[in-house]
N, C-alpha and C positions, 0 to 999 in steps of 0.2 A: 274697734280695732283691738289684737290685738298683741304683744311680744313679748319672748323673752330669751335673754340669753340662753346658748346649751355650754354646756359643760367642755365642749369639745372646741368651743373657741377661743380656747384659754385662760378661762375662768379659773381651773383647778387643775392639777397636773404639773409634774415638775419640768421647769424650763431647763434649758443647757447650762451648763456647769452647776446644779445644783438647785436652780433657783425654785423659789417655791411657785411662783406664777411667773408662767411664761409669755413672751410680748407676743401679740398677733403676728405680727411681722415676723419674727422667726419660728414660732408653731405654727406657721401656716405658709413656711417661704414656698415649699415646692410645689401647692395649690395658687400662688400669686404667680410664680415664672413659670406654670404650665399655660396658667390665663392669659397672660401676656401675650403668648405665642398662640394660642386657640385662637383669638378673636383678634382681629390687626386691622379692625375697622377704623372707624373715625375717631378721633379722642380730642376731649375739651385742652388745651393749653397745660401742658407739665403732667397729664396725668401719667399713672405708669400701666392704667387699664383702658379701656372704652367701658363708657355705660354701663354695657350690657355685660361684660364683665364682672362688672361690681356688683351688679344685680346677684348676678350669680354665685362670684364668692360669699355672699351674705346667706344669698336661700338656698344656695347646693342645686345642684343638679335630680335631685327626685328619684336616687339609684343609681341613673343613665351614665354611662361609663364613656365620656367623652374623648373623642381622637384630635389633636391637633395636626396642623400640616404638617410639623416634621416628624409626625408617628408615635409621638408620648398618648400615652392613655393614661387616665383617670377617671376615677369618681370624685366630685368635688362634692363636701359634707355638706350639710346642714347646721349654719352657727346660730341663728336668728328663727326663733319659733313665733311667725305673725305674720300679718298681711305683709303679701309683696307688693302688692298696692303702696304699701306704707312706704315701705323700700324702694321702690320705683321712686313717690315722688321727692323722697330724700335726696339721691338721686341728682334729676332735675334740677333739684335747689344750687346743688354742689358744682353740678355743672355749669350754673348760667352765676357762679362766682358771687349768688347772695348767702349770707349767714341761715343757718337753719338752728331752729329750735328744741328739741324735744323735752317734751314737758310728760309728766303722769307723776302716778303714785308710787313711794318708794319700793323698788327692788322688782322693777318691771323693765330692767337691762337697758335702759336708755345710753349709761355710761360704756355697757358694751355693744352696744351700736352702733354709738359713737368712736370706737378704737377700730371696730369693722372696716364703717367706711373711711376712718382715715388711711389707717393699714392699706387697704387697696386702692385709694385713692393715689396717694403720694409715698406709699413704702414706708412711713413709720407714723406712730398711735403716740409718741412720746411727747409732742410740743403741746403742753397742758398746763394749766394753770386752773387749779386745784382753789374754788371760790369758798370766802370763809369772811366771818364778820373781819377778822387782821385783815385779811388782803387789802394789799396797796396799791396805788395806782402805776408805781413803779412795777410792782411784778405783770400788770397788764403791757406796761410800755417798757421801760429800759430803766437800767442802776447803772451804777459805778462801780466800777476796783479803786476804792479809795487810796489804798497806798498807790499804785499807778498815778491816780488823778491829782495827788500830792506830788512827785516824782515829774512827771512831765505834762502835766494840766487835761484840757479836756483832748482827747483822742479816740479814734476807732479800737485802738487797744485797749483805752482805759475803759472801754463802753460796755455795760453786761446788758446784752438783747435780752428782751421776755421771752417765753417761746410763742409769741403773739410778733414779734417783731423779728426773730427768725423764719416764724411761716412766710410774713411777709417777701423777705428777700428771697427765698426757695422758691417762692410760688407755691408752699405750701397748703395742709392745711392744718389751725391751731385750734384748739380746743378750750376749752371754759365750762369746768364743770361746777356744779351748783349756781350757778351766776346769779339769784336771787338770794343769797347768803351773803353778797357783798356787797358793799355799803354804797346806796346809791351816786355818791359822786364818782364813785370807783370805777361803777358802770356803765357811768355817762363818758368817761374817756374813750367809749366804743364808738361812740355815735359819729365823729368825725371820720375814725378810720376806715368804717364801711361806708361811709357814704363818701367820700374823698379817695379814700384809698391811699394814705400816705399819713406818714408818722411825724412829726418834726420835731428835731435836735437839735435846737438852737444854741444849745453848747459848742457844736461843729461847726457853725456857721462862719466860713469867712476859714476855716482852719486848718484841721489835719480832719474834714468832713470826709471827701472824696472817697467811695469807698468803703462807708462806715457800713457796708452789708457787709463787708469780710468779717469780721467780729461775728456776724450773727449765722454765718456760711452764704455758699455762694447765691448770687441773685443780685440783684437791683441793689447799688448804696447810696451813698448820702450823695445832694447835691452840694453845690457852692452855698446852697443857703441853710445848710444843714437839715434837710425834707428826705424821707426816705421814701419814697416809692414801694409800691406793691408791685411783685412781678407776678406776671399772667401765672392762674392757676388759685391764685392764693382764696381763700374761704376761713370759715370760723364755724364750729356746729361748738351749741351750748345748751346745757341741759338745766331742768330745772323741774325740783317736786313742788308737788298739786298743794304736799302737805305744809310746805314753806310761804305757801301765797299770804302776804302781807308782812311777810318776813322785812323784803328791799322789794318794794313792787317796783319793778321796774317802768322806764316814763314812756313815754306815747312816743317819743322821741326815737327811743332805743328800740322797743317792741315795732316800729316800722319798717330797722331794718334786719329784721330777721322775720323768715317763713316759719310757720308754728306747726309741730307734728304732735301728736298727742299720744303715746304708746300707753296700753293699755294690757289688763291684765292675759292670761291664755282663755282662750273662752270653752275649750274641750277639753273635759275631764279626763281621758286617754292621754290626750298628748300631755296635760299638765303631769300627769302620772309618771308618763315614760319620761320625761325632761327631769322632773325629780331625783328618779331611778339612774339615770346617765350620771346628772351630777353627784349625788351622792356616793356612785360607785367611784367614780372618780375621783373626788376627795377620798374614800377609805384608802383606796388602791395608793396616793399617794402617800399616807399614811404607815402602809404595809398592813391593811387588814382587809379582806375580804367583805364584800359588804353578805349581809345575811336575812335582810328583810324580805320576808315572804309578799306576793303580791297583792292579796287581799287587806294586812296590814298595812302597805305604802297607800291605795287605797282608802282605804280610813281616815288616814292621815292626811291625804290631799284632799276628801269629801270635806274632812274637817275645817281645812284652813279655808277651801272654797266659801262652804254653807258662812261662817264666820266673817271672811269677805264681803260678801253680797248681800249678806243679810236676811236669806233666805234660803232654804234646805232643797237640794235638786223633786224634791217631794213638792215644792212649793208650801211648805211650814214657813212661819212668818220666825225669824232668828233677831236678838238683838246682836245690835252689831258693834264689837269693842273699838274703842278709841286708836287702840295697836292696828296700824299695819300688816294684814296678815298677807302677807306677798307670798310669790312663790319662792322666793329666793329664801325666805323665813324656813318655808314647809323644806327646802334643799337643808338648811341650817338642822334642823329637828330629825329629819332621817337621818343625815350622817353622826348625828351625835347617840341614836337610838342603835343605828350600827354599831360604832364605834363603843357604847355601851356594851355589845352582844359579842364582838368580838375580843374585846379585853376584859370586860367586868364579866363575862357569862358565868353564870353558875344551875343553868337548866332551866333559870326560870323563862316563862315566857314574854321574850322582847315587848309585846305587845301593853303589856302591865307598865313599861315605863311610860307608854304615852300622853297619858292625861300628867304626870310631870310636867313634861317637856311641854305641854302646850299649856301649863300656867305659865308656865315660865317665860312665854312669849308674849301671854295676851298681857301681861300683869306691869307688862313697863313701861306704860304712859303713866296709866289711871287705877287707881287701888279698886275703885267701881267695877273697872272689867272683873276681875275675879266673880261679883257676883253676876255678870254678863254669862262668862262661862258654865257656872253652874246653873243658871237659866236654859243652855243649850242644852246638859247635861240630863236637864229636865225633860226638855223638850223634845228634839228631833232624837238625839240616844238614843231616851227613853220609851220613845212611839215604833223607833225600828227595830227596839231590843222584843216589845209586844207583839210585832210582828212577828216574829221568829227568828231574824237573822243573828243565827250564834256570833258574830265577833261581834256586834253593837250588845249581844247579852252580856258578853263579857266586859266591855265597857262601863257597860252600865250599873255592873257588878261593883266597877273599881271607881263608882264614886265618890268614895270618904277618899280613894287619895288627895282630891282634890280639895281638903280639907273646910 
């Protein structure tokens, strides 16, 4: 399998009034209310799509310039570069109201995947809860407004919902990123909710419960016994990296209720090239500079981060493979900044000479070892395509001492 965000689904690019990233759900309103109206098949419980909808706003329509019934025309983009398979069965998960998982190696868009399908799912990407060794089991379930709670005791007003416990009452869907980052009993407060489907606030109990979904907006609230109910629709997608395993492994308990996706790096060279190319103009453009990298050079530089990845050179040369992360999201970071280099620092010389820079400077921040990892490639695949003739790997292999 395998994905990655593009640039065009909000990753980079200035949002309305100013913002530096903008929320899926408003860069992307008038492809969601064109969907809406395209397609008026069947929909799961609170969705604001059908399925196949979602399908689509994630993989774009392939060019095809689509008509809805009441005469709007679009092309809807491409935000998700990977199996639609994948997407499909996400999907699936989302609809039949169980948690979904996605798991891989960092900076393989899992987390914008996950804004994707909430965005089109339910209209906003924003009910998250951001997992970290702090997190607490209140940010999973509910706080207090202390000075309230002191003032007039326990109450629907005094009640601060998670955005876990707002999806809930919406019919939403909430989000849980990193979830392997936080501390296993943190996590085990999932386990009741998706299998039960209800919260209990026994603070409310017997009180001012009644209702205690208004606090969290509208949907399902609290009973007489202070229990909050899930309304139809509601789900959970949580993400988690390969490279965190054993970080909070999570228990047998919790991993059963959630469906496992594994999103995985791009697997073709072109398209990783052109996804690069997109975001990184993107990012300069928001910047105000012009992006200026020639194609054979962007090239290079994804061949690079590729071979380095895998561990082995599109030649089939055996590569060691650094401890860093060489994502694409990385190779996105390294062109824009080689841009961004060219278009404020230019002084004639050629862009290309900064790049063995820029990718010390990537492989070198796990392990002091890669360093000599890289120079080993430097050795190796460079130095074998520079003997073959290909002038820009000559000149690479020229700019060896940069890499000291």
């Amino acid at each position: 399998m395998s994905g990655v965000g593009d640039a065009t689904a909000g990753a980079t690019g200035a949002g309305p009034g100013g913002r530096q990233v903008a929320l899926v759900e408003d860069r992307y309103a008038a492809e969601l209310e064109f969907l809406a109206a395209y397609d008026d098949g069947p929909r799961p419980p609170a969705w604001r799509l059908t399925p196949r909808a979602v399908v689509l706003f994630v993989c774009g329509s392939g060019g095809e310039e689509l008509t809805a019934p009441d005469g709007r025309r679009t092309t809807v983009t491409r935000k998700f570069v990977g199996d639609r398979a994948l997407v499909e069965r996400c999907v699936v998960t989302l609809a039949g109201e169980r948690g979904l998982l996605l798991v891989g190696e960092p900076g393989t868009a899992k987390s914008m995947l996950s804004e994707l399908l909430a965005a089109a799912v339910c209209g906003t990407s924003t009910l998250t809860v951001q997992g970290t060794a702090g997190t607490t089991e209140d940010q999973l379930r509910y706080g207090w407004n202390y000075a309230m709670l002191l003032a007039k005791g326990p109450s629907r007003e005094a009640l601060v919902p998670s955005p876990v416990l707002t999806a809930m009452t919406r019919g939403a869907v909430a989000r849980v990123e990193e979830i392997t980052r936080c501390l296993p009993e943190v996590q085990d407060s999932l386990v009741s909710l998706l299998s039960e489907r209800r919260m209990a606030v026994p603070e409310l109990a017997g009180g001012d419960g009644a209702g205690a979904g208004a606090g969290a907006g509208a949907g399902a609230g609290a009973g007489a016994d202070g229990t909050v109910h899930a309304a139809p629709g509601f789900t959970l997608i949580a993400t988690a990296n390969l490279r965190d395993r054993g970080v909070s492994e999570m228990s047998a308990a919790l991993k059963r209720r959630f469906n496992f996706e594994t999103v995985g790096p791009i697997g073709d060279l072109m398209e990783e090239t052109a996804l690069v190319r997109r975001q990184a103009t993107a990012a300069l453009e928001r910047g105000g500079a012009e992006f200026a990298l020639d194609d054979a050079v962007l090239e290079a530089l994804v061949t690079a981060f590729r071979d380095l990845r895998t561990g082995r050179s599109a030649e089939g040369w055996e590569v060691e493979r650094p401890s860093t992360v060489m994502s694409t999201a990385e190779a996105v970071q390294v062109a824009a900044s080689m841009g961004l280099g060219a278009a404020y620092l230019g002084d004639g010389r050629d862009v290309l000479r900064t790049l063995p820079g820029h990718l010390l400077g990537t492989v070198r921040k796990d392990d002091p070892a890669d360093h000599a990892r890289l120079l080993g490639y430097w050795d190796g695949p460079v130095r074998r395509r520079a003997e073959g003739g290909a002038a820009l790997w000559r000149t690479l292999w020229d700019l060896r001492d940069e890499l000291g």
